[in-house]
N, C-alpha and C positions, 0 to 999 in steps of 0.2 A: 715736679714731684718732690717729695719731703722725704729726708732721710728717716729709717728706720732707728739707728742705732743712738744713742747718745754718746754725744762729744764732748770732752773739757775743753775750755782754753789748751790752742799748742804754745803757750808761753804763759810765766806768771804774769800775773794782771797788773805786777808793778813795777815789769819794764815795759808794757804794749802804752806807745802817746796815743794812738787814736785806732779804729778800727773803721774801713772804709769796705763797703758793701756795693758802691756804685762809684767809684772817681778815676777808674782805669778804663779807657777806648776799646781794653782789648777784653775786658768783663762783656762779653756779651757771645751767642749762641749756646756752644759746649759749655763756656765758661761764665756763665751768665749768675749763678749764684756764689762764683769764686768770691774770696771776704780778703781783703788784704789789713796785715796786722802792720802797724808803722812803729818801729821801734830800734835801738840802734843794733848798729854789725856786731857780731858777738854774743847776742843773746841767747842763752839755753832754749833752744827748739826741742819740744816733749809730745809725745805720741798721745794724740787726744783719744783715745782710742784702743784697746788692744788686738792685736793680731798679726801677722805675722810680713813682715818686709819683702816688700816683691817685686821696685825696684831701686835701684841707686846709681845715681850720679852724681860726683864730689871733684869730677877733674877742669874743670872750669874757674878761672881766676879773672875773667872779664865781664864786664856789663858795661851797659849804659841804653840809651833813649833810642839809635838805630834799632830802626827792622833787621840788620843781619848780625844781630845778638840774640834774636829769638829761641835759637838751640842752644844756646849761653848757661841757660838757669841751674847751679845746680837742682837737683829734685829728690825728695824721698818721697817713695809711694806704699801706703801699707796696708794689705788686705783684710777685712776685717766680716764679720756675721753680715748675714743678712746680701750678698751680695755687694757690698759697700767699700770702697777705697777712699783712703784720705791720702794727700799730695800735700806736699808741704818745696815751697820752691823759693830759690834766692839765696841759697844757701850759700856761706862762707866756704872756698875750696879747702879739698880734705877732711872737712870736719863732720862727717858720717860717722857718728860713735855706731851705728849697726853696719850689719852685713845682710847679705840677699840672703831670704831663706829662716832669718832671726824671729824669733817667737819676743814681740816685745808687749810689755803689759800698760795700761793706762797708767801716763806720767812719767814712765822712763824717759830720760835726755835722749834725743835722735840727731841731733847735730846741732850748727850755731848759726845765729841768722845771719845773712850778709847782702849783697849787693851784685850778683851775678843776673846774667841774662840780661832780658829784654824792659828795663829799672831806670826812672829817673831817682831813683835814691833810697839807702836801706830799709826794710819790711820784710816779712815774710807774705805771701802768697798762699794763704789756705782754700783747700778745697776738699768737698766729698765726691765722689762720685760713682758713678754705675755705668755698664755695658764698655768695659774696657777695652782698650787695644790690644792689638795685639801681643806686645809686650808688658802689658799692663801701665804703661806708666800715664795715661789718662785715657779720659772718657767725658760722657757727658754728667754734668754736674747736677747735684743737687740741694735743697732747702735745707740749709743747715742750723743743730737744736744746739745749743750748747748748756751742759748740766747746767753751770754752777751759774749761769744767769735766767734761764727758762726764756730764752728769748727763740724767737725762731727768724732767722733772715728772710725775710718774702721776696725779695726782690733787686736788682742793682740798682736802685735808687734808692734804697733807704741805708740809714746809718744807725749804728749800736750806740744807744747812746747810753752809758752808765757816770755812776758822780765821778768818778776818778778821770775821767776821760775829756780832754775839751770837743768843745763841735766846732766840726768842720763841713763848712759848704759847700768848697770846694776841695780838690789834693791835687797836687804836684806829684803824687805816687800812681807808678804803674802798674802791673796787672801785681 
């Protein structure tokens, strides 16, 4: 299913090295259309999106390549029209510039990327999704639009490929 809403890039396009649509084991089911952005720790994470924050975790300071880092990941989740949440996950600890509850607008800073959870090495972890948890902090994913390149994700096997970006065949990055 394809998302309704349009999304910008959750980071400027001139810290993202590559974007991977299919190179994570754990991109598949729920998280089948998740995209992961490969860029270094630190990077301003921006709400592709407007609406309002619904959930947050920033207390996590560990990752790596184990399965029992999988609760690891910091996460922001933010609700948006159309029945629609975006996730943004891997986040560097404490660095949530919002609170639960925050009305934030397309482009504002939402934290900074990092290397928590379930990660062989820095990215952020985007997703859209619909029919959320209970607590909202995921669900099942979908086809994500992104304005500023008119591209639509079909699938976890393909890759974005634009000029600033090198191709990649394969990644070493996780979900």
């Amino acid at each position: 299913m394809r998302c309704k809403n349009e999304y910008i890039l959750p980071a400027d396009s001139r810290f993202i090295d590559d974007v991977l649509t299919w190179a994570s084991p754990v991109h598949q089911g729920a998280l089948e259309y998740a995209v992961d952005f490969v860029m270094n720790e630190g990077t301003p994470i921006l709400a592709a999106c407007e609406g309002i924050v619904a959930y947050v975790k920033q207390d996590s300071s560990v990752g790596g390549r184990d399965s029992s880092y999988w609760d690891q990941g910091n996460r922001i989740v933010i609700r948006h029209a159309n029945c629609e949440y975006s996730a943004y996950e891997h986040l560097t600890y404490n660095s949530a510039k919002v609170m639960l509850g925050d009305r934030v607008e397309r482009g504002r800073q939402i934290a900074l990327s990092g290397n928590t959870g379930l990660t062989t090495g820095p990215h952020l972890h985007f997703e859209v999704f619909h029919r959320p948890s209970s607590d909202d902090s995921e669900g099942e994913t979908l086809k994500v639009k992104f304005k500023e390149l008119n591209y639509l994700c079909v699938n976890i096997r393909q890759i974005m490929l634009l000029p600033e970006f090198k191709m990649v065949k394969g990644g070493p990055f996780g979900s």
